[in-house]
C-alpha positions as CSV (number, residue, x, y, z in Angstrom):
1,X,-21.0,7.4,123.4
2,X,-20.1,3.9,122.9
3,X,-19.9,1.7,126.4
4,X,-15.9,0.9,125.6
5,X,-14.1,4.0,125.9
6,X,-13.4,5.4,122.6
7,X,-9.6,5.8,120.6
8,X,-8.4,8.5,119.1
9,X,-5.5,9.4,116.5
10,X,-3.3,12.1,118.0
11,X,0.2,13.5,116.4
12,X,1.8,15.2,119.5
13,X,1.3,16.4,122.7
14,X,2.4,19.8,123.5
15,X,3.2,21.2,126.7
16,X,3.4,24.8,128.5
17,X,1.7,26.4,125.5
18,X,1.0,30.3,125.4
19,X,-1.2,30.9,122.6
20,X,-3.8,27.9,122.4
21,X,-6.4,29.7,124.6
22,X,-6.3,31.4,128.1
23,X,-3.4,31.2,130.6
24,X,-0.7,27.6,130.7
25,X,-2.4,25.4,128.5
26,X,-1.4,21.6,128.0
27,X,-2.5,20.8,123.7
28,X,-3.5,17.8,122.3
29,X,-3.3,17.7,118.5
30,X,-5.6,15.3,117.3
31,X,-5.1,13.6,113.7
32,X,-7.0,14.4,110.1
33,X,-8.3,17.7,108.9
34,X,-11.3,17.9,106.2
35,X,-9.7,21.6,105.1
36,X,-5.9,21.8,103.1
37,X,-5.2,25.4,103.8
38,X,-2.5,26.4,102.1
39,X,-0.8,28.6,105.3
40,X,-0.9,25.1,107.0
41,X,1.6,24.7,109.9
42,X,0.7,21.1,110.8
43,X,0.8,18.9,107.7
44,X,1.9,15.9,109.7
45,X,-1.9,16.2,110.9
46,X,-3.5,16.6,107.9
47,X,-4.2,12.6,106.7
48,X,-6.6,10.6,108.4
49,X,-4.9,7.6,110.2
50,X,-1.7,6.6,111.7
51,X,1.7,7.0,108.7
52,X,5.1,6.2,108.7
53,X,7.6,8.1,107.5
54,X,11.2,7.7,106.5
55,X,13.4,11.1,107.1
56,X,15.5,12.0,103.9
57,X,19.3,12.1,105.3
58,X,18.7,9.9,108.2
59,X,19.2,6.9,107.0
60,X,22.6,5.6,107.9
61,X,22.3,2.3,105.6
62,X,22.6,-0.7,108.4
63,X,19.9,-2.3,106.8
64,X,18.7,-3.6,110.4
65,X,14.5,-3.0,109.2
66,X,14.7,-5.1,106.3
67,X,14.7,-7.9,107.7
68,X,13.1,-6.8,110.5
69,X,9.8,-6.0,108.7
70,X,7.3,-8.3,108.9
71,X,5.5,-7.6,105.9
72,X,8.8,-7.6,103.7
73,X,8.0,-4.4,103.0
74,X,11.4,-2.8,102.8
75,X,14.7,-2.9,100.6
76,X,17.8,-1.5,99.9
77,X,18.5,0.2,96.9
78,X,20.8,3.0,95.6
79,X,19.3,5.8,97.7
80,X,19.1,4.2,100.6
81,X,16.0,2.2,102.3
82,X,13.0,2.2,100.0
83,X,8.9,1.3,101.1
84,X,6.7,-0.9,99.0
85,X,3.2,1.4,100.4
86,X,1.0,-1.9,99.1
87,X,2.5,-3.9,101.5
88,X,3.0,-1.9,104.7
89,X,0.7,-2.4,107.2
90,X,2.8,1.0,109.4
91,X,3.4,-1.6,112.1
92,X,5.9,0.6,113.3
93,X,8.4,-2.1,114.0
94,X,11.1,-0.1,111.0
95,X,10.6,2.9,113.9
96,X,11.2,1.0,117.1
97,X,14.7,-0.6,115.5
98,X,16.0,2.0,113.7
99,X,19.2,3.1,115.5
100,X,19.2,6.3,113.8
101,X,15.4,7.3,114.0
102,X,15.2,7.3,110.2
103,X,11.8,5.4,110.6
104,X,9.3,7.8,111.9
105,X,5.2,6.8,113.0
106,X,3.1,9.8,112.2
107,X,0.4,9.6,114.8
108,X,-0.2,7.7,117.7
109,X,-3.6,5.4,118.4
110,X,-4.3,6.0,122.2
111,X,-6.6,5.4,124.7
112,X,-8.8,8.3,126.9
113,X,-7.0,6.8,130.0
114,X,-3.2,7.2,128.4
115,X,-4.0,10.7,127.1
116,X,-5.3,11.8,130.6
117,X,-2.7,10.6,132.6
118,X,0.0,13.1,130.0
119,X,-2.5,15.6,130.8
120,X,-2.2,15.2,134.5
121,X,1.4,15.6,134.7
122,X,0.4,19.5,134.0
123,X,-2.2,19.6,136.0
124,X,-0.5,21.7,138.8
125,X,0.1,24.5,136.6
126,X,-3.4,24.8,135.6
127,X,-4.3,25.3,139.4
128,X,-5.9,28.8,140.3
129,X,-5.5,29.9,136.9
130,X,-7.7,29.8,133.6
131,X,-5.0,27.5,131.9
132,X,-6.1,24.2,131.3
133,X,-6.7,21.7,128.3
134,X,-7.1,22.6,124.5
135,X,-7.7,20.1,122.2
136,X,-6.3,21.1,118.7
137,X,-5.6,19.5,114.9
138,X,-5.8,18.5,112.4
139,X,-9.6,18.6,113.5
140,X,-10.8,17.6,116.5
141,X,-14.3,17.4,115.6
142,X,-13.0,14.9,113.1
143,X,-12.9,12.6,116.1
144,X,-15.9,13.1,117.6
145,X,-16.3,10.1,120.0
146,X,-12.7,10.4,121.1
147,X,-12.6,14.3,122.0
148,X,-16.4,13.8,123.3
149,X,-14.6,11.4,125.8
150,X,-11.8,13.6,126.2
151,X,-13.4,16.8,127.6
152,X,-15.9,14.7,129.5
153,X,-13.2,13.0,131.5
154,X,-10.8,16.7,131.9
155,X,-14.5,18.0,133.1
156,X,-14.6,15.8,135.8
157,X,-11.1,16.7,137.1
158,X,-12.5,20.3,136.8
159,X,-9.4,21.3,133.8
160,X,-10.6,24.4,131.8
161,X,-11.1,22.7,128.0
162,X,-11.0,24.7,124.9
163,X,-11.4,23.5,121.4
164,X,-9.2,24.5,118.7
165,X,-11.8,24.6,115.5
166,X,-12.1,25.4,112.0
167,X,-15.8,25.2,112.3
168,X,-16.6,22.3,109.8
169,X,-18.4,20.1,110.9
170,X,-22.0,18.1,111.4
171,X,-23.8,20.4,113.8
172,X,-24.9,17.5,115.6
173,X,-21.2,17.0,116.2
174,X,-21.0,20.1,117.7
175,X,-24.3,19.8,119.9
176,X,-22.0,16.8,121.3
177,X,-19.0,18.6,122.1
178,X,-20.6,22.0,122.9
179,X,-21.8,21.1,126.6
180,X,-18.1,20.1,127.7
181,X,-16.3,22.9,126.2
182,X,-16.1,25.7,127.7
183,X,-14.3,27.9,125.2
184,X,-14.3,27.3,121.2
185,X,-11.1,29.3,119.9
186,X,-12.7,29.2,116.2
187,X,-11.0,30.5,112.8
188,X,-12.2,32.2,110.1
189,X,-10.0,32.1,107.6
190,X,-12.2,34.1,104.9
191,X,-15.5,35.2,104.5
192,X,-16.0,35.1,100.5
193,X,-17.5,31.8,100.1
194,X,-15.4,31.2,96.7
195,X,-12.1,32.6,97.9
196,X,-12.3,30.3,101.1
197,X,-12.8,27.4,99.1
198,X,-10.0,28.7,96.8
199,X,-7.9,29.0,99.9
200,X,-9.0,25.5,102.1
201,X,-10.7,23.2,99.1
202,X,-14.0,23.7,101.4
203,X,-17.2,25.8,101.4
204,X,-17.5,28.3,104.0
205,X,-21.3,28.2,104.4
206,X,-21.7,25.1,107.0
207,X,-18.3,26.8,108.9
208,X,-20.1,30.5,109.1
209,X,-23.8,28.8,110.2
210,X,-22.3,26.6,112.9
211,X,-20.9,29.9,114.4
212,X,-24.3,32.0,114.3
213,X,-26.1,28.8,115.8
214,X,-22.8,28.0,118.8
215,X,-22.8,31.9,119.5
216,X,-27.0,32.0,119.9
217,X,-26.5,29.0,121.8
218,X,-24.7,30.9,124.5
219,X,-21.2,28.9,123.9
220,X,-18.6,31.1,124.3
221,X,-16.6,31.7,121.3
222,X,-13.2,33.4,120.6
223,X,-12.7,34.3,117.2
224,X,-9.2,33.8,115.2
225,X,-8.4,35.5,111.8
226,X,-5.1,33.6,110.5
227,X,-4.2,36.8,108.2
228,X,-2.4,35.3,105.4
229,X,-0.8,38.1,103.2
230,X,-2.9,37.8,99.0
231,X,-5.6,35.2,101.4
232,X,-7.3,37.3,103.3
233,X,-5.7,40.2,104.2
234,X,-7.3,42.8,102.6
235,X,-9.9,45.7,104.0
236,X,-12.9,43.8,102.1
237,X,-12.5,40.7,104.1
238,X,-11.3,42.2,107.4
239,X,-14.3,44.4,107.4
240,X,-16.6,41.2,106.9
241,X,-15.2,39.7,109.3
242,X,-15.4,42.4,111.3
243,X,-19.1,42.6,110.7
244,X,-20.1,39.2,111.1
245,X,-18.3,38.6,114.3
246,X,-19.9,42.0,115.9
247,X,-23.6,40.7,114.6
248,X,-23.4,37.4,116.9
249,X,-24.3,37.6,120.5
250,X,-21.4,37.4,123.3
251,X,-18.3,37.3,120.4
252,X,-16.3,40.2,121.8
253,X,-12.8,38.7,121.0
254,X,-10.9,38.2,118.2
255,X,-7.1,37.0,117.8
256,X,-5.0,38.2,114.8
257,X,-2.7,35.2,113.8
258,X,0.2,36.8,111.4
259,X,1.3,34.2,108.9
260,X,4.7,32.8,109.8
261,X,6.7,30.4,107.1
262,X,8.1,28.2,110.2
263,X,6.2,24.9,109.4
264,X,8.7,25.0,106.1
265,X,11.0,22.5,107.9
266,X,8.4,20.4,108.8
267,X,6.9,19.9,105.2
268,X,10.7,19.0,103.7
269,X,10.8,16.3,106.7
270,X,8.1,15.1,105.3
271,X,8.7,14.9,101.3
272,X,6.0,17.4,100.8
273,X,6.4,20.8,98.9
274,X,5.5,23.7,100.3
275,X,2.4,25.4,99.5
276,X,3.1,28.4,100.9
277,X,6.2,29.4,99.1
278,X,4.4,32.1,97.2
279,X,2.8,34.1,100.7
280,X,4.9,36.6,101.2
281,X,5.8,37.5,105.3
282,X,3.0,39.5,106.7
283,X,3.6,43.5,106.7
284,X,3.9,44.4,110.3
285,X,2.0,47.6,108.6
286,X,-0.9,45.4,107.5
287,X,-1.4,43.6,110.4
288,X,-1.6,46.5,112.7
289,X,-4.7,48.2,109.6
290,X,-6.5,45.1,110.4
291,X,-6.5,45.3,113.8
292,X,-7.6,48.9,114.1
293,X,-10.0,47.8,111.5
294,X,-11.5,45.0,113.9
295,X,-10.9,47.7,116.6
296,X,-12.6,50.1,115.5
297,X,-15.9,47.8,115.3
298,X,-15.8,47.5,119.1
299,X,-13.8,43.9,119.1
300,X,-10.9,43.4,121.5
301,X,-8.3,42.4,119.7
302,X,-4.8,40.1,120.3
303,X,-2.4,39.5,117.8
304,X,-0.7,36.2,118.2
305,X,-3.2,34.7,120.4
């Protein structure tokens, strides 16, 4: 770790969550993600860096950030306020005087200290409990400094820390991170090499290794199948993954995550089409065969996590 305290890029702050890990948690959701799933429910954390955003229909046409930019990087046209991308430099000064919050800053550049002290403000529900901290994405392990300084400094106020992983990483990364974590909730989101990379635009293979080596490493490790209906849904893949969870040491969870099409709002705030228009709901009846399927292989199994 560096001798300054480290940044970090995170997109939101979430409190009195249920399902990011055991008990109350507080979850910070850091920004970038090397995977583009196409089930994904965060897209404001999928780019690297801090954007700005303007929200279709927001706009009430005062015109108050054009001149107000300091990189003349805004005008007025027919449909409203348009950006010039070359010459922004996401300041954020559009966002701060817009009266109508058309201007929006994706992402937030913040200190260990600033994200600690939002932390704190929870931490008397974490008290006597297994709630606690769970840092989430995007990828964390993206931002390896920052959520190494993170869990070191919720350590010392003894918070319970999980990270919320797809598993891709540099396994020095994770040899980093591993000793202040005490719980890795970890996806796998398919176990066919080609399908996953189909699915994400990544290789499984460095995801599926990091797993064998944190699991014979004695982290403890709580498996979560996103079971996206066409994706990974069927018996051949719930039966892997099935398999290769049981074959690691100390893996005797697993959490089911039905897909859900609730992000959908967030992607037309955005501008951005949504890739899963063609994943059909999941079949209540599916979802149950793939948890007696995991079941029956010994796991304990949650759905919903």
């Amino acid at each position: 770790m560096s001798r300054t305290s480290p940044t970090g890029i995170i997109f939101a702050i979430k409190r009195y969550a249920l399902h990011d890990g055991p008990d109350l948690r507080t979850t910070v959701f850091l920004k970038g993600c090397p995977l583009s799933c196409r089930w994904c429910h965060n897209p404001e954390g999928m780019r690297f860096g801090t954007e700005i955003h303007t929200v279709p229909g927001k706009c009430v046409g005062c015109g108050d950030c054009v001149p107000a930019c300091p990189q003349n990087a805004l005008r007025v046209d027919g449909v409203g306020i348009v950006r010039d991308h070359s010459e922004c430099m996401i300041c954020g000064t559009c966002a701060e005087i817009c009266p109508s919050l058309a201007h929006e800053c994706i992402g937030q550049r913040r200190t260990v200290n600033s994200v600690i002290a939002e932390i704190a403000k929870d931490a008397p529900f974490f008290e006597g409990t297994n709630g606690g901290v769970t840092f989430s994405g995007g990828e964390p392990l993206a931002q390896p400094e920052f959520l190494e300084a993170l869990l070191r400094a919720c350590g010392a106020r003894g918070w319970h820390r999980a990270v919320d992983t797809s598993g891709l990483a540099a396994w020095d990364v994770l040899t980093r991170i591993a000793p202040h974590t005490d719980l890795f909730l970890f996806d796998l989101k398919h176990m066919d090499t080609a399908k996953h990379r189909t699915a994400t635009g990544v290789d499984n293979a460095l995801i599926l290794d990091n797993a064998r080596r944190l699991a014979h490493a004695g982290v403890v490790i709580r498996f979560r199948l996103p079971l996206i209906p066409g994706i990974n849904d069927d018996d051949d893949n719930i039966e892997a993954t099935g398999r290769f969870a049981t074959s690691l040491p100390g893996v005797a969870n697993i959490d089911v995550l039905p897909y859900h099409a609730t992000a959908r709002g967030k992607y037309q705030k955005l501008g951005l089409p949504y890739p899963g228009d063609a994943i059909p709901p999941s079949d209540p009846a599916l979802v149950n065969r793939a948890v007696q399927r995991l079941q029956a292989r010994g796991l304990s199994v949650r759905v919903g996590g």
